[in-house]
LUMKE-564938 format. One record per residue (C-alpha): x, y, z negated. Coordinates in steps of 0.05 Angstrom, whole numbers. Example, Ala and Ser with C-alpha at 12.3 -4.5 7.8 and 13.67 -1.06 7.14 Angstrom:
BEGIN
{xx=246	yy=-90	zz=-156}
{xx=273	yy=-21	zz=-143}
END
This chain:
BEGIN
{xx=395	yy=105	zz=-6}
{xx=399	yy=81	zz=64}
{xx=327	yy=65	zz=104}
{xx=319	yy=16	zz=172}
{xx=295	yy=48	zz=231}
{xx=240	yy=9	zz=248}
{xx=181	yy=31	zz=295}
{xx=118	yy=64	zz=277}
{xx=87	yy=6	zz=327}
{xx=115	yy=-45	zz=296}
{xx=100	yy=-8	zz=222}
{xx=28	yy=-2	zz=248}
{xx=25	yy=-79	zz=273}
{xx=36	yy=-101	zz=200}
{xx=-9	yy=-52	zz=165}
{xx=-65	yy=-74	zz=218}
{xx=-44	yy=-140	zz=197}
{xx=-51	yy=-124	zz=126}
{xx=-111	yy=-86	zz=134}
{xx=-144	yy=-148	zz=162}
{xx=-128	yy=-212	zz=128}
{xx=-111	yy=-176	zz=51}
{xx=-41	yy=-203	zz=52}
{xx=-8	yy=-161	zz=10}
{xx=-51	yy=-131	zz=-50}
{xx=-40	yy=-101	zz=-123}
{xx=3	yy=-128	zz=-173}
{xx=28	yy=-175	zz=-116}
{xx=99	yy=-212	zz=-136}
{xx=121	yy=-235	zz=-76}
{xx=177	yy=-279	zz=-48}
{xx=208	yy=-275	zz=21}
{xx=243	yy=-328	zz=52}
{xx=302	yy=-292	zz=86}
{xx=344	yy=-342	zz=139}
{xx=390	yy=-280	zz=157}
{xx=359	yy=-282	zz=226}
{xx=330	yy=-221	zz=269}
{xx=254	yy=-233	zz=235}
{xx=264	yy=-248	zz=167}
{xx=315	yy=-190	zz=162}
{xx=264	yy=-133	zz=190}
{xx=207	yy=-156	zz=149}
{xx=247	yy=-150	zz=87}
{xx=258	yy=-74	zz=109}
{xx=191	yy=-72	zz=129}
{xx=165	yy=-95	zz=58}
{xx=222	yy=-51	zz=30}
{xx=181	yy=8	zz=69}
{xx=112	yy=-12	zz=54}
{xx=131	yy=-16	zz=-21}
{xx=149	yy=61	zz=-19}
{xx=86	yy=85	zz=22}
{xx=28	yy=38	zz=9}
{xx=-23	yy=64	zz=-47}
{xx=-18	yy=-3	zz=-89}
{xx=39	yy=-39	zz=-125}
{xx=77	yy=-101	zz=-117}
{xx=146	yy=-126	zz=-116}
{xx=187	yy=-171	zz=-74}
{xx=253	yy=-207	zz=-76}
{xx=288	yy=-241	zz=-10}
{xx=310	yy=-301	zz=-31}
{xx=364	yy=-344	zz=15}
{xx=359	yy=-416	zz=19}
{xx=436	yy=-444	zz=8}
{xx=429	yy=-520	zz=39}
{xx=502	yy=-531	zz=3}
{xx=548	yy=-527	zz=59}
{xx=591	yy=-467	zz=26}
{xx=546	yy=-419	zz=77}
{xx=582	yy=-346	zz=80}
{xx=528	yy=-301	zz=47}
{xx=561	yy=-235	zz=32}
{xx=549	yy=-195	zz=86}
{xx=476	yy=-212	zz=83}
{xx=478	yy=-204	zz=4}
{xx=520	yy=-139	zz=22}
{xx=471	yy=-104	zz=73}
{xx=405	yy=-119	zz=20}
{xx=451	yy=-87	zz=-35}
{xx=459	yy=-33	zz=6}
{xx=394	yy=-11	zz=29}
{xx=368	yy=-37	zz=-43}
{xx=336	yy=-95	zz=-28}
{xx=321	yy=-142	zz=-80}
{xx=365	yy=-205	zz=-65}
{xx=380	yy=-275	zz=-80}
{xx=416	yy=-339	zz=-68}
{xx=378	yy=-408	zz=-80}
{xx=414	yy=-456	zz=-91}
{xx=404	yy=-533	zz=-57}
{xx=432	yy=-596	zz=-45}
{xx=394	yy=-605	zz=17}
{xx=456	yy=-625	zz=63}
{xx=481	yy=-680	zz=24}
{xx=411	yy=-708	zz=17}
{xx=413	yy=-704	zz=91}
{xx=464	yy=-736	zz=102}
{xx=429	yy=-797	zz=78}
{xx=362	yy=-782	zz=102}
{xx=373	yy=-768	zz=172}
{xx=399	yy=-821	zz=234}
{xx=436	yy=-820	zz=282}
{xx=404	yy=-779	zz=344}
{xx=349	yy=-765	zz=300}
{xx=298	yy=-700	zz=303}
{xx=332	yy=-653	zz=243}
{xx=290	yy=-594	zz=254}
{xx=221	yy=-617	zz=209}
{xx=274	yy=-658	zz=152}
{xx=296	yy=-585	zz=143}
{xx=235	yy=-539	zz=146}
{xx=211	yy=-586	zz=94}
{xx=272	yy=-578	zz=55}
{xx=277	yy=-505	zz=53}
{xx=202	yy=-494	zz=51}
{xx=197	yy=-531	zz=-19}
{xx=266	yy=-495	zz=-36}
{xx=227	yy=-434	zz=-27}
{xx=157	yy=-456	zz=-66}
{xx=206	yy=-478	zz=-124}
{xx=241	yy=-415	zz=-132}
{xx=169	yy=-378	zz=-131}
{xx=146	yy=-426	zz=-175}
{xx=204	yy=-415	zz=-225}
{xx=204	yy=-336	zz=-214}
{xx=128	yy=-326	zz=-225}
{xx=116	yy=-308	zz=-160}
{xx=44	yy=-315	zz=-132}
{xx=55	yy=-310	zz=-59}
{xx=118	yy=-326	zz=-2}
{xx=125	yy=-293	zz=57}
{xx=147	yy=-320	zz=121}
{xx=175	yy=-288	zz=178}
{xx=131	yy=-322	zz=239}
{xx=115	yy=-275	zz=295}
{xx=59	yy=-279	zz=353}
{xx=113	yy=-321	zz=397}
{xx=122	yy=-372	zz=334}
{xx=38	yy=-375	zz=336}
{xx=33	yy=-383	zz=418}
{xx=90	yy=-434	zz=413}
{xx=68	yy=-472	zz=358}
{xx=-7	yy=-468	zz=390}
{xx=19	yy=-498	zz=458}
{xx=67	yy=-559	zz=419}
{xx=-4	yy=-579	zz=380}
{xx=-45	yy=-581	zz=441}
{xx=11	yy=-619	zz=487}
{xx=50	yy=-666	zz=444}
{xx=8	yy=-679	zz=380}
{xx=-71	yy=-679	zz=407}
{xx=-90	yy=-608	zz=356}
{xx=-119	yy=-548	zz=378}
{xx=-76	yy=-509	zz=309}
{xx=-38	yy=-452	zz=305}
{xx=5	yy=-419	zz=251}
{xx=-54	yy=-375	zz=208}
{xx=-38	yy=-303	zz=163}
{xx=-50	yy=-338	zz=102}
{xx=-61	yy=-398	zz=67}
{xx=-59	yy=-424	zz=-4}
{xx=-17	yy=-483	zz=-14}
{xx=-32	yy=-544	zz=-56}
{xx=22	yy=-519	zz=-112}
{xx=-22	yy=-453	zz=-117}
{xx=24	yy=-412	zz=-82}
{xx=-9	yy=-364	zz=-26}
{xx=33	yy=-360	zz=38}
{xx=37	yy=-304	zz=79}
{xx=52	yy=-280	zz=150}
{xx=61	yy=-204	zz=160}
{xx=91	yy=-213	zz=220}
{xx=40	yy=-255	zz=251}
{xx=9	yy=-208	zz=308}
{xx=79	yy=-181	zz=321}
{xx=117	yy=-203	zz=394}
{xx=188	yy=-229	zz=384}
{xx=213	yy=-180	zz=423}
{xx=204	yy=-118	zz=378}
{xx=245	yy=-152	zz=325}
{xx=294	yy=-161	zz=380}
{xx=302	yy=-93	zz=385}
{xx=293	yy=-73	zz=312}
{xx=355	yy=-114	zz=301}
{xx=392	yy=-86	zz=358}
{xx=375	yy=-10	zz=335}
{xx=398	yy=-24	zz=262}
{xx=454	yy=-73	zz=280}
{xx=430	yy=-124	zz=226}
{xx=482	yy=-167	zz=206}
{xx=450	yy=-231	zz=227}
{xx=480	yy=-311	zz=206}
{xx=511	yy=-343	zz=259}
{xx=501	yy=-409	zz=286}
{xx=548	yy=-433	zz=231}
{xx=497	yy=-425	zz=182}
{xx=449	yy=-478	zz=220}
{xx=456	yy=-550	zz=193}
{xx=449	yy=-575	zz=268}
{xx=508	yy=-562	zz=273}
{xx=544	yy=-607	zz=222}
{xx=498	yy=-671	zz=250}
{xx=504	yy=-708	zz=310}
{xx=421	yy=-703	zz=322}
{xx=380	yy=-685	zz=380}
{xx=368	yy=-603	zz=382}
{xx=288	yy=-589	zz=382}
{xx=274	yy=-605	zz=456}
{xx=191	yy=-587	zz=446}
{xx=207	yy=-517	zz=429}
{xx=249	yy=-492	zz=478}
{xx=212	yy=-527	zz=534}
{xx=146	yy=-492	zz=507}
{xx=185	yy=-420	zz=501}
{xx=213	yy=-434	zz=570}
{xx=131	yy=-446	zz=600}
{xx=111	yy=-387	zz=563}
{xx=160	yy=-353	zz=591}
{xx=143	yy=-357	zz=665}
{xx=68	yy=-362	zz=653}
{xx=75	yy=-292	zz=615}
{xx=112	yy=-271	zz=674}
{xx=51	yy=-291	zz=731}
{xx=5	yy=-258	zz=676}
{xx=34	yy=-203	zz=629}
{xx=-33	yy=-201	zz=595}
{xx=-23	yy=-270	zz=564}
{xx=-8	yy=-254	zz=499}
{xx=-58	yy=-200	zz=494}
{xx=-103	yy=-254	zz=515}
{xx=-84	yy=-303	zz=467}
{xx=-82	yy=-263	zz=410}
{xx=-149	yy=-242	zz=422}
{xx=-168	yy=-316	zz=435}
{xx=-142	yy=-343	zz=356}
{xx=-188	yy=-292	zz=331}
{xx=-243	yy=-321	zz=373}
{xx=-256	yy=-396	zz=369}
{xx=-320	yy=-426	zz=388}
{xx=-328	yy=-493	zz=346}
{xx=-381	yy=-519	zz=383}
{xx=-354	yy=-526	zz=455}
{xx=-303	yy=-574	zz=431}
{xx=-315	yy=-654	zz=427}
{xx=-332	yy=-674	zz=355}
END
């Protein structure tokens, strides 16, 4: 059977991550949304790898949203087969419903989170699972932390956990891990990542998610004047203090 190559720093980062917030535990059936992209791809090896090593059991599956568009699956569904990964296609009609949700020049981005996030709680839902695990890495946190605090007014971030209203725990292992190690996971292992194709952007004439890349484009040159930056802010999520804030 063939086995990833992925980093004992990035192997530690998730066990520290583990250690820390109880994310993964015994008797655990857990889901894992897999886009085909660079982070969901390395932390279904990664789960794949903590399944054979860690001194508990659980189980996972990686389960692929399909939004309907006849999306090309098989080398994804190929590469889990062959490093024996437990894989699986969901099924959606999210693109037609799109078609008459969304307007013209309209924000598709959230319409479509939505949609593939309750794809994802149905099929745990309907599988037994107890928990679904996202993909979201420090950058998604720092980005998503900078986007509250400049263009909605909240000082909120992307937590390692939280229980959902359906019952469902969600989970981040990835949380504490910089984009750029899954960058070069995927490089050293030549994942076979989904093209643009895949993205329903692409079949819309909407407005691409301005907010994010602006945000990814600051952090970039503030991390730049200040490599320490995401040391810092890591450090600063795990240490909020409530009371110098307006109430």
């Amino acid at each position: 059977m063939l086995k990833a190559n992925i980093s004992k720093k990035l192997l530690k980062a998730v066990g520290r991550t583990n250690g820390k917030y109880n994310l993964i535990q015994e008797g655990d059936k857990i889901l894992l949304g897999l886009s085909g992209g660079k982070d969901s791809l390395a932390l279904a090896h990664i789960l794949k790898h903590i399944s054979s090593v860690a001194p508990f059991n659980f189980e996972f599956k990686a389960v692929c949203v399909s939004y309907g568009m006849n999306e090309e699956f098989s080398s994804l569904k190929n590469h889990c087969k062959e490093y024996d990964i437990p894989f699986e296609i969901y099924e959606t009609e999210a693109f037609e419903l799109a078609k008459e949700k969304i307007r013209k020049n309209s924000s598709f981005c959230s319409f479509f989170s939505r949609m593939r996030r309750g794809a994802l709680y149905s099929a745990a839902l309907k599988g037994g699972y107890n928990k679904v695990a996202l993909a979201h890495h420090l950058d998604d946190a720092v980005e998503s932390f900078f986007m509250n605090f400049m263009y909605n007014g909240a000082l909120r971030s992307l937590p390692p956990k939280y229980k959902a209203s359906n019952g469902l725990e969600v989970i981040r292992p990835l949380i504490l891990v910089r984009e750029r190690q899954l960058i070069d996971a995927a490089k050293l292992n030549k994942f076979p990542l989904m093209t643009d194709e895949a993205c329903p952007a692409f079949r819309f004439d909407v407005k691409m998610p301005y907010a994010r890349a602006e945000t990814k484009k600051m952090l970039k040159e503030m991390e730049e004047n200040n490599h320490q930056l995401f040391i810092s802010l890591k450090a600063a999520f795990s240490h909020i203090h409530n009371d110098s804030f307006l109430e």
